[in-house]
RODO-2510 file (C-alpha; in nm, 4 decimals, decimal comma):
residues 99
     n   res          X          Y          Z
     1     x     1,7374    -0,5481     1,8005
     2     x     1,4392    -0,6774     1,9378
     3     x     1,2223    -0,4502     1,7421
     4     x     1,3743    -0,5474     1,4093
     5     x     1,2945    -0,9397     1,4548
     6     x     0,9697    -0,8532     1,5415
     7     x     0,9485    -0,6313     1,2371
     8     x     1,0632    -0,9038     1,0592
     9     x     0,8680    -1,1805     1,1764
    10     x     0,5403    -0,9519     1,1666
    11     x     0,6800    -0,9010     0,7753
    12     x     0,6126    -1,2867     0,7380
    13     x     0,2671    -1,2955     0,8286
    14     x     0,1214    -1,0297     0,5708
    15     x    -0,0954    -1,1067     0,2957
    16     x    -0,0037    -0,8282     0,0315
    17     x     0,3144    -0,8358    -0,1798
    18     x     0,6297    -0,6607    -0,0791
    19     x     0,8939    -0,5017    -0,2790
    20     x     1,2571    -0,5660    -0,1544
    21     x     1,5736    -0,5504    -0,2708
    22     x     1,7765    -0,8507    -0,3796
    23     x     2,0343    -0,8885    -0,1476
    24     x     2,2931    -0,9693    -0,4696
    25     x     2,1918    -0,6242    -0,6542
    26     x     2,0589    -0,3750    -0,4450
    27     x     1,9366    -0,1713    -0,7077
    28     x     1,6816    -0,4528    -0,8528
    29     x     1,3535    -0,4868    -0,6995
    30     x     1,1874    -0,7958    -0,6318
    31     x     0,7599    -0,8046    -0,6236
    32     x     0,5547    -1,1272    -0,5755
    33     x     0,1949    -1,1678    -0,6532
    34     x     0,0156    -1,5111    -0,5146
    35     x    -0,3324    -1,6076    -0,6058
    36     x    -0,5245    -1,6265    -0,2976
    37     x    -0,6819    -1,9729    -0,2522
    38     x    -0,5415    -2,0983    -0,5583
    39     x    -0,7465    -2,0318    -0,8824
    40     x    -0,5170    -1,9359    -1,1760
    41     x    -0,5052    -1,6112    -1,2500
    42     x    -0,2234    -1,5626    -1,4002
    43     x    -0,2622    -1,2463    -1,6106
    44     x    -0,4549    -1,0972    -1,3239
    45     x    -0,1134    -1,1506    -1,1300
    46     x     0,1391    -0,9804    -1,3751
    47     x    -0,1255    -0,7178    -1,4315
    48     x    -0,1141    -0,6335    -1,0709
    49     x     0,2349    -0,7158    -1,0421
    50     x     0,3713    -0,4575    -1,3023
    51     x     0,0857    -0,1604    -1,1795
    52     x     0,2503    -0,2091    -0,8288
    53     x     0,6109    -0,1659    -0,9634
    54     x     0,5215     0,1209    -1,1606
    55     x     0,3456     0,3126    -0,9087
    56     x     0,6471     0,1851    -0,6709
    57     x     0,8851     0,3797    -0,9226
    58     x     0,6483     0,6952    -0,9984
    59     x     0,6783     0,7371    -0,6074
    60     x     1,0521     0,7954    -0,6267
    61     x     1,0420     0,9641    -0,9297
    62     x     1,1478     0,7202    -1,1625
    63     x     1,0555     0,5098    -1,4315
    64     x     1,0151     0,1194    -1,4040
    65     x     1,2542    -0,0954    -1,5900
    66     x     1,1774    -0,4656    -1,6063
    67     x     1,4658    -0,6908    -1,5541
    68     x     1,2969    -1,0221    -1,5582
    69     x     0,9738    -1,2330    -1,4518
    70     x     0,8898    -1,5310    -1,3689
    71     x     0,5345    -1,7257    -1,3570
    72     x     0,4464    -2,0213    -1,1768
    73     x     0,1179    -2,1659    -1,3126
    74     x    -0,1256    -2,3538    -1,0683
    75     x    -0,1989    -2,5184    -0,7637
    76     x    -0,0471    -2,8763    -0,6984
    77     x    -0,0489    -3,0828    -0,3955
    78     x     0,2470    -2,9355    -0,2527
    79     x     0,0660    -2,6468    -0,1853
    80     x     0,2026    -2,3952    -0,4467
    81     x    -0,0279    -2,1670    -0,5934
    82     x    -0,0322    -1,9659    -0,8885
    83     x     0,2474    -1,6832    -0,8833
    84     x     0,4198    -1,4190    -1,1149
    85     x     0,7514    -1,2352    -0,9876
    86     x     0,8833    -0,9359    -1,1553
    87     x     1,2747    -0,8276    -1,0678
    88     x     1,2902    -0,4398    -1,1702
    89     x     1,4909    -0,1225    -1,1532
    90     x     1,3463     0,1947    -1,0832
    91     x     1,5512     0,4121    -1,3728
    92     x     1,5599     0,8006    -1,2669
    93     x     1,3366     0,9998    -1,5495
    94     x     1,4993     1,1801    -1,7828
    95     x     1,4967     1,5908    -1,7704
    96     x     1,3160     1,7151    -2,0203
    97     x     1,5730     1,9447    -2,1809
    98     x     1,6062     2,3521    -2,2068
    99     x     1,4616     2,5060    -2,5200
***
């Protein structure tokens, strides 16, 4: 038990973006890029964003379906910074079929 909140709490402290399940539909995938220090990049972010989820896919074998995104555009004094989420399904590839 102990290792799993550490595991967790460690989790919170990374810089990269993590792919996890939504808790509601365990089959979509959730993905989060951030710009770092704040400068919009938006299409940077989705670009990165949807390479991740498809290479996350290709790993299992499977093809990337995108459910939905979302983009949150620039800093404010709140202290959000640019984003884009992606919620996708990894959809098993098809087998090519016998001649």
């Amino acid at each position: 038990m102990r290792l799993f909140l550490l595991t967790l709490l460690l989790a919170g402290c990374t810089t990269g973006p993590t792919i996890a399940p939504m808790a509601t539909a365990p089959d979509v995938f959730v993905l989060t890029r951030e710009s770092p220090g704040g400068f919009p990049m938006k299409d940077k972010l989705q670009a990165e964003a949807l390479e991740e989820a498809r290479k996350y896919c290709e790993a299992r074998q499977a093809v990337r379906q995108v459910v939905d995104s979302q983009t949150s555009t620039g800093w404010n004094m709140t202290g959000n910074t640019p984003r884009f989420q992606v919620r996708f399904r990894c959809v098993p590839q098809a087998e090519p079929t016998p001649k």
